[in-house]
C-alpha positions as CSV (number, residue, x, y, z in Angstrom):
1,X,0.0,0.0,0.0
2,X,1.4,3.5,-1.6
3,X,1.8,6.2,1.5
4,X,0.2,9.5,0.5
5,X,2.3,12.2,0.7
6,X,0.9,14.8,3.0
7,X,1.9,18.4,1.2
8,X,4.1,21.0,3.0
9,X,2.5,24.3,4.0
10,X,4.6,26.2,1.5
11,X,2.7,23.2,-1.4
12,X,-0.9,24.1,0.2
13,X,-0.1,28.0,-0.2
14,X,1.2,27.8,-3.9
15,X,-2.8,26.1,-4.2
16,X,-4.1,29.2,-2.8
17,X,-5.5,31.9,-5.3
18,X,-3.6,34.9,-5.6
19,X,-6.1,37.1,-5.1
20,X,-10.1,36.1,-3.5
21,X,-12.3,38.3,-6.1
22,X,-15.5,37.3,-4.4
23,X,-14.2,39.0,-1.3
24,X,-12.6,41.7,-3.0
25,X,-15.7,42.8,-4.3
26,X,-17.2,42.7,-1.8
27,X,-15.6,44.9,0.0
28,X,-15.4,47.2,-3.1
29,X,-19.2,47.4,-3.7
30,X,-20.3,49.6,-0.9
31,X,-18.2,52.3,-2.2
32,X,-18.5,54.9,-5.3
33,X,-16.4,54.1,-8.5
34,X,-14.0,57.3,-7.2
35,X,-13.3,55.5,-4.0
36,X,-13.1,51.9,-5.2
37,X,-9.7,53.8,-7.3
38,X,-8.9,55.3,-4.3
39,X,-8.3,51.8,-2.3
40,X,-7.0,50.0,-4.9
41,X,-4.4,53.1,-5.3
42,X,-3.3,52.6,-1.8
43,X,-3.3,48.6,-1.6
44,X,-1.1,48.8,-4.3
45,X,1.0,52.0,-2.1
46,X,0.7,49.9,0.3
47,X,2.3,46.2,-1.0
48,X,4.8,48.1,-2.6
49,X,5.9,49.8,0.8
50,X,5.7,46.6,2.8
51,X,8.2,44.9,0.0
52,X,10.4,47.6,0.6
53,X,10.3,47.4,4.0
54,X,11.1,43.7,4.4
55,X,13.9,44.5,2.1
56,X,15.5,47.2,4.7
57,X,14.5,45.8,7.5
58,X,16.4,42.2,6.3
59,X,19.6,44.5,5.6
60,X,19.4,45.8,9.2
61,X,18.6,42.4,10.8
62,X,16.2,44.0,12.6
63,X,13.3,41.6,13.8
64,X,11.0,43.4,15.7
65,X,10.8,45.9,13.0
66,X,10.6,42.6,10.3
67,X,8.1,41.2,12.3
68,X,5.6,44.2,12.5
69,X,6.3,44.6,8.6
70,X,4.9,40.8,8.5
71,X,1.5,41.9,10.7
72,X,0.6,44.7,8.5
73,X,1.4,42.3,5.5
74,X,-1.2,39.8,6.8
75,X,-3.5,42.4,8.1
76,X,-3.9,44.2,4.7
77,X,-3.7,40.9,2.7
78,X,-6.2,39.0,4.8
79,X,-8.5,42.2,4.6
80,X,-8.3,42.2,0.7
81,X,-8.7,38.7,0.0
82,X,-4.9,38.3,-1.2
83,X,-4.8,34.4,0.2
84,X,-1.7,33.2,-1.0
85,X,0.4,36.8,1.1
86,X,-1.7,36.3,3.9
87,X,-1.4,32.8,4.7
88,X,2.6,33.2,3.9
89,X,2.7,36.4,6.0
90,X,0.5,34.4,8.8
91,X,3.3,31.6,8.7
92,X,5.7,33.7,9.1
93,X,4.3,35.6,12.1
94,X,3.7,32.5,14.0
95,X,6.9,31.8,16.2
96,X,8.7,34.5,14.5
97,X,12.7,34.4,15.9
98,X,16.0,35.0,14.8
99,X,16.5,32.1,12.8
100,X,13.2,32.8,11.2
101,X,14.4,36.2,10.4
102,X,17.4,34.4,8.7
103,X,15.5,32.4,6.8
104,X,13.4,35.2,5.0
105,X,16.3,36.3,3.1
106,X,16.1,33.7,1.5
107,X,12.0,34.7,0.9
108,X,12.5,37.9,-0.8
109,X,12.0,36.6,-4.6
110,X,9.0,34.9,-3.2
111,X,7.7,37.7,-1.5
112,X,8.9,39.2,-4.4
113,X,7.0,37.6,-6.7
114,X,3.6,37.1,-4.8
115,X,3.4,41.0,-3.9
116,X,3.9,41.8,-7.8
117,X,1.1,38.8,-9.0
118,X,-1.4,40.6,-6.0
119,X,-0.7,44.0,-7.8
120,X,-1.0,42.4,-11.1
121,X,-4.3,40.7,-9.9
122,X,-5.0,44.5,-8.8
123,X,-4.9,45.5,-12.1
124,X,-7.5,42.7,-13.7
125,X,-9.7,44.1,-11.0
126,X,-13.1,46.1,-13.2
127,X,-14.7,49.0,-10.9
128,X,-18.1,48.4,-11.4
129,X,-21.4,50.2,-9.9
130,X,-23.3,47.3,-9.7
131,X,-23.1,44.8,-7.0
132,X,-21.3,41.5,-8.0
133,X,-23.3,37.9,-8.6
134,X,-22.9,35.6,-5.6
């Protein structure tokens, strides 16, 4: 009898869409077409600022600073319905330490990439006045 292999977490995050439309629009609908722009405008000001941050704060070796940089990463992707960032940025929060802090040097091109596919999903994203179909 074949054992099944059970997938890592960073195999069950790769499954995880990049960004949750549904919730998304959700979120969006409420609002005027003028202040649908102006979120997406700062989610994407505000992705490309947490990239940069991880990237100074890694240079520093400065964890508490890294770690905070993580929370507002999963706050504003778990708010947004970016899955994929926030279960990687919830990881990461959990039992953050120094050797974690190590280790996400070596997470920049995925953090990287996955903050550039959640703009780029941004950018697919239609401001519409009508409410979307559940």
């Amino acid at each position: 009898m074949k054992k099944m292999k059970i997938p890592s977490m960073n195999e069950v995050i790769e499954t995880e869409p990049v960004l949750d439309l549904y919730t998304f629009q959700q979120l969006l609908f409420p609002l005027d077409e003028e202040s649908q722009k102006v979120i997406i405008n700062q989610i994407k000001l505000d992705l490309c600022s947490i990239l940069n941050d991880i990237i100074e704060a890694s240079e520093d070796d400065n964890p508490q600073i890294l770690h905070a940089i993580f929370h507002r990463a999963k706050t504003i992707s778990g708010t947004f319905g970016f899955q994929r960032l926030y279960k990687k940025t919830e990881q990461l929060c959990d039992g953050f330490t120094q050797d974690k802090m190590k280790q996400t040097k070596d997470l920049h091109k995925w953090l990287n990439d996955n903050i550039y596919l959640a703009l780029s999903e941004l950018k697919q994203v239609e401001i519409k006045d009508e409410k979307p179909d559940d």
